[in-house]
Structures are given as structure tokens and as C-alpha cells.
PAVEXLUM-810482 format. One record per residue: residue in one letter; y, z, x of N, C-alpha, C in turn. Coordinates in steps of 0.2 Angstrom, whole numbers, plus 5000, padded with zeros to 4 digits. Layout:
% PAVEXLUM-810482
AYZXYZXYZX;...
***
This chain:
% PAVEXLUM-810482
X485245195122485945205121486145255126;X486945245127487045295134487245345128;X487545335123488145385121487645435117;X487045415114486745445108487145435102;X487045505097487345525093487945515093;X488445515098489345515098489445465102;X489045425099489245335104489445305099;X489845255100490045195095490645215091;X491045265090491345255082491945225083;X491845195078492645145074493145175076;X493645145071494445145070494245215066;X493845215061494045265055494045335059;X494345375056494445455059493845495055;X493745535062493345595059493745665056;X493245695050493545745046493445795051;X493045785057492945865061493045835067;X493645885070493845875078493245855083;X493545815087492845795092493245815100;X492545825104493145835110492245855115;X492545875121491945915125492545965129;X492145995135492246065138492146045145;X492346065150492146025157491846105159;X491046115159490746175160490946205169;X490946155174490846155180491046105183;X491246105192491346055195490846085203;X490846035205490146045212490146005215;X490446015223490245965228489745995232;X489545925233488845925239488845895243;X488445905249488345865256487645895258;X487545855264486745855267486545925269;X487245945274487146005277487746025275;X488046055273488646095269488446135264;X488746205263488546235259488946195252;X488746215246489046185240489746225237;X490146185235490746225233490646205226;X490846265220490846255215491346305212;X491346275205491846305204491646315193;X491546365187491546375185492146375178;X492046325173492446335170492146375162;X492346395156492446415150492846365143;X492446405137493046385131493746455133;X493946395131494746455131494946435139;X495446485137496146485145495846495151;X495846465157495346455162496046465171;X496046525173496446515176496246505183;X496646465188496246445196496946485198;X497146535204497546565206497446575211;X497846595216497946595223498446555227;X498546595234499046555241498846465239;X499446435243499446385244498746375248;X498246295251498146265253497346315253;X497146335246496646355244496046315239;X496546235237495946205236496146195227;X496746225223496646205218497046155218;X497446095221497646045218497045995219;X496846025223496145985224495645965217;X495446025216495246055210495345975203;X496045965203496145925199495945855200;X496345855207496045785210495345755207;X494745815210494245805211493945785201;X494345825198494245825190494545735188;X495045735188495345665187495045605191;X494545615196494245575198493645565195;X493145625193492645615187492745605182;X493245585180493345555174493745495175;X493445475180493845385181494345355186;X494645415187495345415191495045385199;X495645385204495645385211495245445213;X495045435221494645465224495345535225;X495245585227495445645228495645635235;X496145665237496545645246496245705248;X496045645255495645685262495845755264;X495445775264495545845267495245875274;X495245885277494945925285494245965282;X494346005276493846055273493246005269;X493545945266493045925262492545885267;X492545875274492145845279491545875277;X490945815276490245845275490145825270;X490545845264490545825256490245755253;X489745725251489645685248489745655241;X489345715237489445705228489745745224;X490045715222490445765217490145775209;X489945825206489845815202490245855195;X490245845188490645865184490145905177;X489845935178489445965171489745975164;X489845915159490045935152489545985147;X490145995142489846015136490145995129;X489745965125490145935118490145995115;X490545965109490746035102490246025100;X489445985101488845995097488546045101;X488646045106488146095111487746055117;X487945985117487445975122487845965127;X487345965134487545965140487445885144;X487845875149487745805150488345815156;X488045775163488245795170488445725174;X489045725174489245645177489245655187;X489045625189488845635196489045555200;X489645555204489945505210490045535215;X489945495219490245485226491045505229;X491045525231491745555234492045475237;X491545435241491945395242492045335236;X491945335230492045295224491445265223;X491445215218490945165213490745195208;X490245185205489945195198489745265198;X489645255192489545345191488545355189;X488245425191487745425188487645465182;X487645475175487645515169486745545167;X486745595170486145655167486145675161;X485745645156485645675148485145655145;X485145715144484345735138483745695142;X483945735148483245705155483345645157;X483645605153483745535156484445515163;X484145475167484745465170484945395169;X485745375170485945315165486445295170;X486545225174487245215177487745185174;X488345215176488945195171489245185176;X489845115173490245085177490845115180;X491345115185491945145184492445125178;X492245065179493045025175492845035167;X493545015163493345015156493144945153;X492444955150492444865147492244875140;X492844825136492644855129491944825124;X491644775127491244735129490144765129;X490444835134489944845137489944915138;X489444975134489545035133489445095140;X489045035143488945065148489345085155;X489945135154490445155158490845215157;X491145255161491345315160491745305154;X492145265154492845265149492445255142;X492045215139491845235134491445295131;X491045315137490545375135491345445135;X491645435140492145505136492645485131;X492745415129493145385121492545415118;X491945395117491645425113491645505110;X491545525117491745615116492045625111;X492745595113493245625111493545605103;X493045535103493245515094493645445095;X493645425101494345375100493945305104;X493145295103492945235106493145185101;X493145105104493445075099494145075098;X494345125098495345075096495645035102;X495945005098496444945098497344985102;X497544965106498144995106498744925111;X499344925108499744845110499844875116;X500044815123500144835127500844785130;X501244745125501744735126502144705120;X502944685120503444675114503244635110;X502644585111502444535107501644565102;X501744615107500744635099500244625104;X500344585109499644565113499144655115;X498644655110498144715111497744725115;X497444775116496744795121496444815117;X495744855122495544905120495644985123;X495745035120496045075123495545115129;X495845125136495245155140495345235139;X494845265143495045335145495645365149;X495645325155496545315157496945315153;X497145275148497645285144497745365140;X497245415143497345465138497545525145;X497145495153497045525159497745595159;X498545555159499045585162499445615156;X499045635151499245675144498845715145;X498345745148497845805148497645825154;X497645785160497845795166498445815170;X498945855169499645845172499545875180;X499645835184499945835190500445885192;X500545905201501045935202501745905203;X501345825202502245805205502445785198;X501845745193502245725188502445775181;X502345855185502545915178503245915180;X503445905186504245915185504645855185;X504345805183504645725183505245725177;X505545695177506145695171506045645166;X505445595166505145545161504745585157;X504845535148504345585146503445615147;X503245665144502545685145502145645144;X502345575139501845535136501845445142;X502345445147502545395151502045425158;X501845365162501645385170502445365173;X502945305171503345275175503245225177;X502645155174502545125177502645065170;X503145035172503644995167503144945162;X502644925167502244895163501944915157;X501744975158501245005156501545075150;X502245055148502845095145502445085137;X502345015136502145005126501545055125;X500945025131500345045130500345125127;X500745165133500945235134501245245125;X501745235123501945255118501545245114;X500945185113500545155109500145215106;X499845255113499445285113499445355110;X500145385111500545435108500445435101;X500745375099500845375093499945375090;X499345345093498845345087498645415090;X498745465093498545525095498945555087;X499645555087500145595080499645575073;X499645515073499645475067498745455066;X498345425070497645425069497645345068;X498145315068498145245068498245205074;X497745175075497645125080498145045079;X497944995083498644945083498044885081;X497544915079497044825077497544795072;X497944825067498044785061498644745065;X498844755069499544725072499244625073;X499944585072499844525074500244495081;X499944455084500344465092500844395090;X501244405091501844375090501844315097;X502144245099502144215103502944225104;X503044215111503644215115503944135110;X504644165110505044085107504944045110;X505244025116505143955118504243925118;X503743965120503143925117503043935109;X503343995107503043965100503343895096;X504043875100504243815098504043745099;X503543785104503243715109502643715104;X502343775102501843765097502143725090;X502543745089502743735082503043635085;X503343625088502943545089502443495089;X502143545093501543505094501143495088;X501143565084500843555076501143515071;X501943505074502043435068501643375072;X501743365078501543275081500843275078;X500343335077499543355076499543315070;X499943355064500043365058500143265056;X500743265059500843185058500143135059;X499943155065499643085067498943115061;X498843155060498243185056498543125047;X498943145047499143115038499243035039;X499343015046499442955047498842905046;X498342945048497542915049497242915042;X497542985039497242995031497442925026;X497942915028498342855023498042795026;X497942765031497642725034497042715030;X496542785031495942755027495742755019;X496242785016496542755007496642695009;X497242675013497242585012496742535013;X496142565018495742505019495342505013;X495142565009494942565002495342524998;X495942504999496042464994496442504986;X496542584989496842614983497642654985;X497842614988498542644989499142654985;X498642594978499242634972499042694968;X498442694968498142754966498342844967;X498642874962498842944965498042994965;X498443064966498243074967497743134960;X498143124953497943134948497543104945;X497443024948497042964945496542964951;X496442984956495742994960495343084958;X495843124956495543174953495143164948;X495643144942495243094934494543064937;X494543034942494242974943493343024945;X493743064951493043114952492843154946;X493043164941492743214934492243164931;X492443114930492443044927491643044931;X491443024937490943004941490543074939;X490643144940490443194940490043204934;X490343184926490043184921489643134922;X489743064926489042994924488343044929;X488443064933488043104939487743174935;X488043204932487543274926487443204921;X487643164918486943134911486443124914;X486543064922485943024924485443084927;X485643134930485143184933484643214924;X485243234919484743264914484343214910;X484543134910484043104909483543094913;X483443094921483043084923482543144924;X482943214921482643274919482143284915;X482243254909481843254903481343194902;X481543144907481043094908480343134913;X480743164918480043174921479643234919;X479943284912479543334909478943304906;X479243234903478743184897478243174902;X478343154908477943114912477443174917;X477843244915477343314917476943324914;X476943324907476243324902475843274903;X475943204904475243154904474943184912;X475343204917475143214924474643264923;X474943314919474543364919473843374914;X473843304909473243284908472843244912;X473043194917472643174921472543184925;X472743254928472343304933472043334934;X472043364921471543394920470743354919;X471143294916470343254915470043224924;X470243234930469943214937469643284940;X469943334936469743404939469043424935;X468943384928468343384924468043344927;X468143294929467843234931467343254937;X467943284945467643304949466943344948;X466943394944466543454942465943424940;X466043404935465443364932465143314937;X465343274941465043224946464643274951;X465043324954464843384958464043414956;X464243444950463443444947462943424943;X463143354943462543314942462343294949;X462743284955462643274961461943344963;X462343404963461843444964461143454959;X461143424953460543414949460043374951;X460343304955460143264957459543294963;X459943294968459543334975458943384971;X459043414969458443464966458043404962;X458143364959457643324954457243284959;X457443274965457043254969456443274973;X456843344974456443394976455843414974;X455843444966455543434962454943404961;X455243334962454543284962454243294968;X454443294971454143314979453643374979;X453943424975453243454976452843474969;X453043414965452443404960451943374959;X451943314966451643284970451443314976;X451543374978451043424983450643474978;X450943484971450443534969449743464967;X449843404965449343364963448943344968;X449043324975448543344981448443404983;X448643454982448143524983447543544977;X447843494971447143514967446743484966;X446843424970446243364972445843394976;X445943444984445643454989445343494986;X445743554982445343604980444643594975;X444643554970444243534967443743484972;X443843444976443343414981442843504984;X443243524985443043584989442443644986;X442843634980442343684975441543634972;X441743584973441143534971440543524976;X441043514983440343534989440343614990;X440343674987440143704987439443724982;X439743684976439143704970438443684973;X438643624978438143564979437643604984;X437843634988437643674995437543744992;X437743774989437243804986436543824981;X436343754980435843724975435443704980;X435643704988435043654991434643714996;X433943694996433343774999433543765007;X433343835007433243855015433043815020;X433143785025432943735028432943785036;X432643735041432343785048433143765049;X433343795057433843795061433743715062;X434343695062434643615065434443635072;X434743695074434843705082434043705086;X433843755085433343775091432543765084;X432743755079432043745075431643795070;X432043845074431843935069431843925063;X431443955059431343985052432144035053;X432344055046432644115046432544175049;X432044205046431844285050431744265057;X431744195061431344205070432344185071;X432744155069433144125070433444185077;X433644135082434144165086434644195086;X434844265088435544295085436044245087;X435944205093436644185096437044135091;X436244105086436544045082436944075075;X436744145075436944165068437844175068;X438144155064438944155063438944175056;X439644225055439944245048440144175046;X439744155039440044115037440144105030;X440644105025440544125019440044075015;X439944115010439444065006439544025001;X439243965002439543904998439643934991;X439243954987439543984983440144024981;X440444074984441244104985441544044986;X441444004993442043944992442143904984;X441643894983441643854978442143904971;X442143974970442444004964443044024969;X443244014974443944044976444343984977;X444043924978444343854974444543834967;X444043864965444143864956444843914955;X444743964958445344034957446043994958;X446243964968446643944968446943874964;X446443844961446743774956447143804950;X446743864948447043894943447643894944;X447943934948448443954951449043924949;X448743844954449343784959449443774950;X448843764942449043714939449543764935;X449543824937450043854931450843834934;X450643844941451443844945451543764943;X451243704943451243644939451843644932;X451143674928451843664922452343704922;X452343754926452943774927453643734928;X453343694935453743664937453843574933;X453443574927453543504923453943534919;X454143594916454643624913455343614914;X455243624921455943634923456343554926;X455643524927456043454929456343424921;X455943434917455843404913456843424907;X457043504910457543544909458043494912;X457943494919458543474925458643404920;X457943374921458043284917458843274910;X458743344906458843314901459843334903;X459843394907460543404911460843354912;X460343314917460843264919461243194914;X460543214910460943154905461543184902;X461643254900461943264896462843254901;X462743264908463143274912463543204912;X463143134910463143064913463543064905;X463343094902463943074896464543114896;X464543164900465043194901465543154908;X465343134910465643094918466043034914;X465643004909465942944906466642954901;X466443024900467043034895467643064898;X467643094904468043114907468143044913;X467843004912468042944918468642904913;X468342904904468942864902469642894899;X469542984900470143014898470543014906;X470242994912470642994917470842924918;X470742894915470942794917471442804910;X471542804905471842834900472542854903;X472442924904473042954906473442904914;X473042904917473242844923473742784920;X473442734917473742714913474342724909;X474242754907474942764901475542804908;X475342844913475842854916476042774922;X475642724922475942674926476242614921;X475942624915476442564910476742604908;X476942674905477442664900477842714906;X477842764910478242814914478542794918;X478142754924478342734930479142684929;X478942634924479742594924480142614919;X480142654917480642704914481042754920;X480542794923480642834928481042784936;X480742744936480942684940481742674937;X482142634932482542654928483142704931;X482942754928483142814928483542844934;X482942834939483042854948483642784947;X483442724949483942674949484642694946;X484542704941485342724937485742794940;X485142844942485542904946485842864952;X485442854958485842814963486442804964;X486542744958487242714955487442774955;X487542804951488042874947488042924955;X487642924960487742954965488342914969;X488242854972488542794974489242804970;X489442794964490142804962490342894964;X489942934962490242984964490443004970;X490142984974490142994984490742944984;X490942894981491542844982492142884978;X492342944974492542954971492743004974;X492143054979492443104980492643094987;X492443054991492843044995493643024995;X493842994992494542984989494843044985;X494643084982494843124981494743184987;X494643174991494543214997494943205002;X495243125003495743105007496343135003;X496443114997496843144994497243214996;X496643264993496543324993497043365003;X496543315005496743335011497743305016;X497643235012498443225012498943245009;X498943305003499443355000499243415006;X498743425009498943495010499043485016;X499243425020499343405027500143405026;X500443385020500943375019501343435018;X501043495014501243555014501343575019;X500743585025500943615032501443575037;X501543495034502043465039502543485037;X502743495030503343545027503443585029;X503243635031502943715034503343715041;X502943675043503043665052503743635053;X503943595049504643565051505243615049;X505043685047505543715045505843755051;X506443785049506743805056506343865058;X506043855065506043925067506243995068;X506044035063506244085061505944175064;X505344155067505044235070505144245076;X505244305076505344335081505044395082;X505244425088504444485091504844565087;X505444555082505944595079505444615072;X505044555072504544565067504044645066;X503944635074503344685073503444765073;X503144795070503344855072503444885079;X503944935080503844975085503445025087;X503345005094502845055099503045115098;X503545115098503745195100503645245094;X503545275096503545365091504345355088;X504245365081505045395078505145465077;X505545475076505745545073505445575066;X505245535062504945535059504145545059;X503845515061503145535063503045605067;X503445605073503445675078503845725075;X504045745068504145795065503645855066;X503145845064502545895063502445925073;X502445865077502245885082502845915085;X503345895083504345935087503946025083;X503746015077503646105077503246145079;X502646085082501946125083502446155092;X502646085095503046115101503446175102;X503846165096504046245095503746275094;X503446305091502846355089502546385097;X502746335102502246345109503046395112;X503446345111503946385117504146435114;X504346465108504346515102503946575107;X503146565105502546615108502746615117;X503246575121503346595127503946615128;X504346655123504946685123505446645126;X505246585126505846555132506546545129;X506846535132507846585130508046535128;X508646545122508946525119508646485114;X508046475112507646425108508146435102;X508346355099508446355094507946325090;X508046255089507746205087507246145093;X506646145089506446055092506246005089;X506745945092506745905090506345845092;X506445785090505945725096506545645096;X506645625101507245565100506845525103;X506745475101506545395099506745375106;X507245375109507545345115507245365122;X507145425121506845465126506045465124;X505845455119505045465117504945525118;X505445595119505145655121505445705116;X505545755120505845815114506445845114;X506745885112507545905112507445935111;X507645995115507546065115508246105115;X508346125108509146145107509546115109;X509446065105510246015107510145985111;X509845985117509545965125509045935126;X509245855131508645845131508245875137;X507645855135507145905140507345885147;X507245815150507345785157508145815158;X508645845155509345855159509145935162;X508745955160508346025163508346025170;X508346075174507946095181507346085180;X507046055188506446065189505846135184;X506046185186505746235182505646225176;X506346225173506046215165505646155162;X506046095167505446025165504846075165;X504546085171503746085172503546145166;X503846195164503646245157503546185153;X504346155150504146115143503846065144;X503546025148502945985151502446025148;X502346065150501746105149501746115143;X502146135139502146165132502046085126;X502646035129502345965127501445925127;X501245975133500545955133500145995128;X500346055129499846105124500046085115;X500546095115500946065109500346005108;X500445955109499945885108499145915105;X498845955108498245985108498146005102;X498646065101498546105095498846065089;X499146015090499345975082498645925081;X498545905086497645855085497345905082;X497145965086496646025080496846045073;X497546055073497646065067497646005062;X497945955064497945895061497245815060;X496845855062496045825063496045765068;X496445765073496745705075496145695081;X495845645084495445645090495645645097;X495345695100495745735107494945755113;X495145755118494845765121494645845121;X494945895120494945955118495045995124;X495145965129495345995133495945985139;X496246015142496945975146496846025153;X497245995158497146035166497846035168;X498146115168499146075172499046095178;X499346085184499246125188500046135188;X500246205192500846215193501346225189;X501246215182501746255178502146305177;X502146335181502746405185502846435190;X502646375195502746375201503646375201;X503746335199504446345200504946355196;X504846385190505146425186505246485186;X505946505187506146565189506446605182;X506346665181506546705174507246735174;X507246715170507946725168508246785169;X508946825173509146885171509246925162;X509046965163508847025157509746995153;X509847005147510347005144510747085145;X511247065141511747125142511347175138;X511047155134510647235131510347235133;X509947205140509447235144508747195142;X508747145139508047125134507947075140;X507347075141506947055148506646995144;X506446915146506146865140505346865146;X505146865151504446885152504246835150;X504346755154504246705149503546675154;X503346725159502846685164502246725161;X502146795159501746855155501646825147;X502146795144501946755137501846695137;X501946665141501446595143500746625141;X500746645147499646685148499446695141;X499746755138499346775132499546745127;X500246685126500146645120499546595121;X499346555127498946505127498146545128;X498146605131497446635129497046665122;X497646665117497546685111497646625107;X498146565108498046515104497446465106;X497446435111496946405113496146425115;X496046495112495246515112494946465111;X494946415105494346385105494246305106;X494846305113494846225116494946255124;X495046215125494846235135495746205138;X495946265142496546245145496346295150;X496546225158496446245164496946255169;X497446305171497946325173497846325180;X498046295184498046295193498746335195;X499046395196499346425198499346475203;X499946465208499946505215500046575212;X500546605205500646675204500046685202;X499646735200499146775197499646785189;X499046785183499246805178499446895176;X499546895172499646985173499047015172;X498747065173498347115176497947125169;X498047125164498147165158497747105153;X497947035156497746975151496946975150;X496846955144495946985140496046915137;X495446885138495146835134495146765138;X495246785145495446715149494746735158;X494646665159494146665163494646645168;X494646705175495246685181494846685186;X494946665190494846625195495246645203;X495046695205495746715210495346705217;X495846645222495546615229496146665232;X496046695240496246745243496646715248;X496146655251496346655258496246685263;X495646745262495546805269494846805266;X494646865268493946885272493746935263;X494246945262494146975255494146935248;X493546945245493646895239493346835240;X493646785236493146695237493946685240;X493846645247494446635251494446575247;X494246505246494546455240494146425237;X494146365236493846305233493146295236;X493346285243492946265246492746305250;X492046315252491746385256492246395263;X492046485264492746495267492446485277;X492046465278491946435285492346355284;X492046335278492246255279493046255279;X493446315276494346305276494446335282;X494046375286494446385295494246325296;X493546305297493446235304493946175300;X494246205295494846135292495646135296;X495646235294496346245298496346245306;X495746255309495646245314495746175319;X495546135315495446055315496246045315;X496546065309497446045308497746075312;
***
């Protein structure tokens, strides 16, 4: 996953504000020293001369987050990569890293490295625009992008020129929530408005342009007709074209009840027909078993004899044995066969251990003993097996005639009943399949008839239908005060009332609208428009990026002479300290040539010189002479 934790969420809204922090920004080259630059939570000011590097500053930010490349500069020669260090409101860290000359971006997080697309694809999560929709709470919505409903998905550009403001378009006289690009006018207000409200444009329907909705709305009657033409056709070749369509209804109930009898008679036939099966399965399951072990009594019975007929010749030998034993020991001393010796002269060579006829003859005796006990033993046992078998042979038989039995009675009495049965379901299938098909033709020629009704009627929508894009006055209530609440905290003159007018999509600032103002004042209420937006999402749980970059804001804004009492309004000194005390715990990044006042606490400043004292700009201060040197 690229997003982790903060990837994917829906339309639904989060109870707790989402957003990140831009920690850092940092170019590199091969041989070039690195310019960086350090940002904070809270008011973050960049100050200094002209042509020290902070409109750059933005460029360079609007480009890591998707925008165009930044314009050429003589200083930036050498420079490679751009890189961007985030931080979410969880605390983690994650660093987007591109090419000065554009493509895809590289994203560093939680050790992994992930390549993300430039472009927004709502498709494919893998791209800047959703990983910072994610950030920010707003991946996934839907926003229309023209007068018919036709919807997108919303990218991170749609939010770029609301929290990026430019030096040309802070004193433009369109409103803050427009770039000027006509196409792109619905989307714009689209966008506004799910910022105020939290609601997205998925529920919207896109409305077709008149003239092809009417060309649709023909085309679905010729559809519709030749559709009911064809239905009717195939009623008539059935042969029932006098038939309504309460009498093919009738007709389906009708077929529907013969279809439930025939199935529960052939239900409860085949229960009847589950008992006999289930005796004849149980008497071929006896049958098998008993055949089984009469089978293996068998084998053994033969066995048996076999070696009841080895113990009968072993007691033959034996006894032969014992006999010429007796006999050979009853007969005298006789000389040597061999060399002719008496006993006592006999040659050692002839002498041999040999038992004596006598022991053979009792150790014959011993073993006969033996063999005849293991004998009746084993007439015992045949004699056992014998009578098994028989007993088994009368069990085989009676399990042969309970299995031809139950066979029987389920091939005469079950099968042509069940035969029957099946047959009569068929039928009852057969009339209901004919029945509901006609009631289907039916079914379907009333409601082709309704839509041909439908479609023949006069064209009547229009794109008047849908709601409008724009902000009313009623929704931007809350945000016309959070506004004022800003310009209030920047003392700025004559403050009465703010209001929001629908026509303008912007705000009314006593009575006045904002674009009839001088340059100066646009770029303050610009400004104060942006922050306004900010602090009503935090207050109103709304999803935001949490952070905004103006540059230029009172560059051209000149203060007003003191009144007749002498009351000075100090409206460049209360900018500072309102937006450093109200936006402590969001990020606002200010690019101006004044310096803030001496005195301001709580804001991280940033002061470029231009000389030999101090950080001369942006970009390191060898690389701004070989740049002015160059120009």
C-alpha cells in the first residue's frame, strides 16, 4: 500500500481534522551546494529584497505537489532534484522527491521507496494526487465538472489554487475559489462548496443535453415498439391471442398447484421406496460380511489340513526313527568295518562323536510326544472352524433370500409406481413451463407498454433540474463570519459586515464587493479569504490540507492615514500577530518583501539579505552572483 494507514477513505467525513505540514524543501545537483529551506506548525515567514528566491519557493512547493515545473532561473543552473519533506497530524514523516525537469515522483516512507504518477487516476492509487487527497481526507470524492451533472473524481489540483495563492492571482479580481479558466468554473465552485459543507456530488444525476436526450427518448420508443411487436408475434404463434393476461396468470397458479401435488407425490413415493432400499442394502451389507468370512474361514480350513497332514508324516519318521534306534542298540560290539580294529586298538581317525542309538531313539519318542499334542490341538480347531462355517452357510442363505426379497418387492411393486409418478411430474413440468412462459410474454408486454407510455410522453427535463454548483448564501454563512473574524483581527478600516453573494461566488465586504477594491486590498482579502477557509474546516471538522502558502500579500497594500483622532489601524503588524496566534496549530507560509515586526513571537522567520550578511536567499549565495552575473 502506498498510503498506509491514511489511504483509501470514502465520501464519509472524519470526526478529527486530517491534513500534513510541509517540514522542508531541498534542491540538489551533482556539484552544487544544496539549498534548503526549513519550514514549522504555525506562521512561517520567508522575507527579504526582491529576486532572492521566494516566489520561487512556491513555484518549487506547487510543483511537489503536482503543479508545473518552476521557471528558469540563471541561479537554479546545476540543480537536479527537488525534494519536499512531509509530516502528518499522526506524526509521520514521508518525503516526495522529482526532477526539476518533471515526470513521476519518487515517495520515501517508513524505509520503503514507492513511485507515484504525476497525474491524478482515480483508478490507480499510485500517484501524488491521491496520496495527498489521502492526507488530507478527501480521497475518493466525486465533484461535477459541468451544467449537466457529468462527475469526476476529485484531484489534488482542484484544491492546488485555494492554498497556494500566487503573486499574480492574489490581486486578480475573480473570486479566490476560481483560477479563470471557464471550463473549469463548475468544478471550482464544486469544490468549494464540498470544502463548506463536507458533501461530495456522487449523489448527483447527469442530466443529457436536450436535443440528444430527445434523440434518446426516440430511439427508446422505435426500441420499445419493435420489442412489443415481437412479444405479440410470439403469443399469436402460440395460438393464444385471445387469452388476457388474467387468464395466463389464472392459468400459471393453476399449472403451479398440478407441479407441488405431482413433486409431493412423487415425494412420499420415494420415502416408501427409501425403507425397502434401505433394507436391501442392509441385507447385501450382511450378506457381503458373511460371504467375507466364511471366505476367510475357508483359506484357514485348508491350511489346517495341510498341516495336519505334516504333523501325520513327521510322526511316521519319528517313530521309524525311534524303532531303529531300539534295534541298534540291542545289537553287540562288532570290530571296525573300516580298518578291522577291536574297540580298545580302534584308530583315533575313525572315531567320531556320534549319539547313541539309544538317545536317538528317546529324543524321537520326546519329540512325537510333542507333534501329537500340537495334533489334537489343531483337530480342535478345525473341527471349531468346521462347524463356523456351517453356521455362516446358513446365514449367507438367509441373508441371500432377505436380499432377492427386498429386490423384488422394490422392482414389482416401487419401480412402476415411481415410473408413474416421474411420468405424471414431467407432464405437470411441461404444462407449467407452457404456462409460464405465456405469462412471461404477458408479464413482459404490460410493462413494455408502460415504458412505451412513459417514453411517448412530452419531454420534460431539463439541466434546471439539478442542483446548483455554486455556493449560496446560505451555506457560506458560517464561512462570511469565520472571514470576518480574520479581517476584524487585521484591524482593517471600516469593517462592517461580511457577507458571500452567489453571483460573485465571493464575499462582500461592507457593502462592497471584494473584486471593486484596489489591487492592495484584493491581495489582503485574498488572503484573509484563504485563511478564513482554513479556520472554518478546523472548526467545522471539514477535510483540508492544513496548510496554505500566500506569497505577496502586502506587497501592495498601503495603510491607511491615522483618522482625525489620530487612531492608526496597523493593519500590516495585525495581519502578523492575528495569523500567528490563530493559526499556531496549522501551517501558514507567508513570502513577503516587508519584514514582519521586530516584536512578533511564535512565528518561524526566514529573513534573505541579499548581501554578504545573513543567508543572501534561497539559493546559496555564490550560486545568486554567478546568476546575476550571467543576467
Amino acid at each position: 500500500m502506498v498510503f498506509g494507514a491514511l489511504g483509501g477513505r470514502g465520501p464519509a467525513m472524519s470526526t478529527t481534522p486530517l491534513g500534513f505540514r510541509l517540514s522542508s524543501l531541498t534542491l540538489v545537483g551533482p556539484s552544487v551546494e544544496a539549498a534548503s529551506v526549513a519550514f514549522r506548525r504555525g506562521l512561517n515567514v520567508v522575507t527579504g529584497p526582491s529576486d532572492t528566491g521566494k516566489t520561487f519557493i512556491a513555484q518549487c512547493i506547487n510543483f511537489l505537489v503536482g503543479g508545473d515545473p518552476p521557471k528558469a532561473i540563471p541561479e537554479a543552473q546545476g540543480y537536479e532534484l527537488a525534494r519536499l519533506e512531509l509530516e502528518t497530524d499522526e506524526g509521520e514523516s514521508l518525503t516526495l522527491e522529482r526532477s526539476l525537469r518533471g515526470g513521476a515522483f519518487r515517495l520515501f516512507r517508513g524505509g520503503e521507496t514507492t513511485a507515484l504518477a504525476p497525474k491524478h487516476n482515480a483508478r490507480d492509487e499510485k500517484n501524488v494526487s491521491r496520496l495527498l487527497l489521502a492526507l488530507s481526507g478527501l480521497d475518493g470524492r466525486m465533484v461535477r465538472k459541468n451544467a449537466r451533472g457529468t462527475k469526476r473524481s476529485m484531484s489534488f489540483r482542484d484544491l492546488a489554487h485555494v492554498i497556494l495563492v500566487g503573486e499574480e492571482a492574489i490581486i486578480a479580481q475573480r473570486s479566490p475559489i476560481l483560477t479563470g479558466q471557464h471550463t473549469g468554473k463548475t468544478a471550482e465552485t464544486a469544490v468549494f462548496r464540498l470544502l463548506l459543507t463536507g458533501s461530495d456530488d456522487s449523489a448527483i444525476v447527469e442530466f443529457d443535453e436536450p436535443k440528444v436526450a430527445k434523440g434518446k427518448q426516440a430511439g427508446k420508443q422505435e426500441v420499445l415498439e419493435a420489442l412489443l411487436e415481437q412479444i405479440t408475434k410470439d403469443i399469436d404463434d402460440l395460438g393464444l391471442a385471445e387469452v388476457t393476461t388474467d387468464q395466463a396468470q389464472a392459468a400459471l397458479e393453476e399449472a403451479n398447484e398440478a407441479l407441488a401435488a405431482a413433486r409431493s407425490k412423487l415425494a412420499a413415493e420415494r420415502a416408501s421406496a427409501s425403507e425397502i432400499e434401505d433394507m436391501r442394502r442392509s441385507a447385501w451389507r450382511a450378506l457381503w460380511q458373511t460371504e467375507s468370512r466364511a471366505s476367510a474361514l475357508g483359506e484357514l480350513q485348508v491350511r489346517f489340513v495341510l498341516l495336519q497332514q505334516q504333523y501325520e508324516s513327521d510322526l511316521g519318521r519319528l517313530v521309524a526313527t525311534g524303532e531303529a534306534g531300539v534295534r541298534l542298540a540291542q545289537m553287540t560290539e562288532e570290530r571296525c568295518p573300516v580298518c578291522g580294529a577291536v574297540a580298545e586298538h580302534h584308530d583315533r581317525q575313525h572315531q567320531e562323536a556320534h549319539a547313541a542309538p539309544a538317545d536317538v531313539a528317546a529324543a524321537c519318542v520326546a519329540e512325537a510326544d510333542k507333534i501329537q499334542v500340537l495334533a489334537r490341538d489343531l483337530e480342535v480347531t478345525i473341527a471349531k472352524n468346521l462347524s463356523e462355517l456351517e453356521q455362516l452357510e446358513a446365514e449367507r442363505v438367509e441373508h441371500q433370500a432377505q436380499l432377492q426379497a427386498a429386490q423384488a418387492q422394490l422392482r414389482e411393486e416401487m419401480e412402476p409406481k415411481l415410473s408413474a409418478l416421474v411420468a405424471e411430474l414431467q407432464e405437470a413440468q411441461g404444462r407449467h413451463a407452457e404456462a409460464s412462459h405465456l405469462a412471461e410474454l404477458y408479464r413482459r408486454s404490460d410493462g413494455l407498454q408502460e415504458l412505451l407510455e412513459e417514453a411517448r410522453k412530452p419531454f420534460g427535463r431539463s439541466n434546471d433540474d439539478l442542483p446548483s454548483a455554486a455556493v449560496g448564501a446560505d451555506e457560506a454563512e458560517r464561512f462570511s463570519k469565520a472571514a470576518e473574524d480574520v479581517l476584524r483581527s487585521w484591524r482593517f478600516p471600516g469593517l462592517a459586515r461580511v457577507t458571500f453573494s452567489e453571483n460573485d461566488q465571493d464575499v462582500v465586504i461592507s457593502g462592497r464587493r471584494r473584486a471593486s477594491h484596489g489591487k492592495g486590498v484584493r491581495a489582503l482579502t485574498h488572503a484573509a479569504f484563504t485563511l478564513a477557509l482554513l479556520a472554518y474546516c478546523r472548526k467545522e471538522c471539514r477535510p483540508h490540507p492544513g496548510w496554505v502558502v500566500i506569497d505577496s500579500p502586502l506587497v501592495v497594500y498601503r495603510e491607511p492615514d491615522a483618522t482625525e483622532a489620530g487612531e492608526q489601524f496597523k493593519v500590516k503588524d495585525a495581519f502578523y500577530r492575528s495569523v500567528a496566534s490563530t493559526f499556531a496549530a496549522d501551517q501558514v507560509i507567508i513570502l513577503e518583501n516587508e519584514a514582519p515586526p521586530a516584536d512578533l513571537r511564535g512565528a518561524n522567520i526566514i529573513y534573505f539579505t541579499k548581501s554578504e550578511r545573513g543567508r543572501y536567499g534561497f539559493l546559496p549565495a555564490s550560486r545568486s552572483r554567478e546568476g546575476e552575473a550571467q543576467s
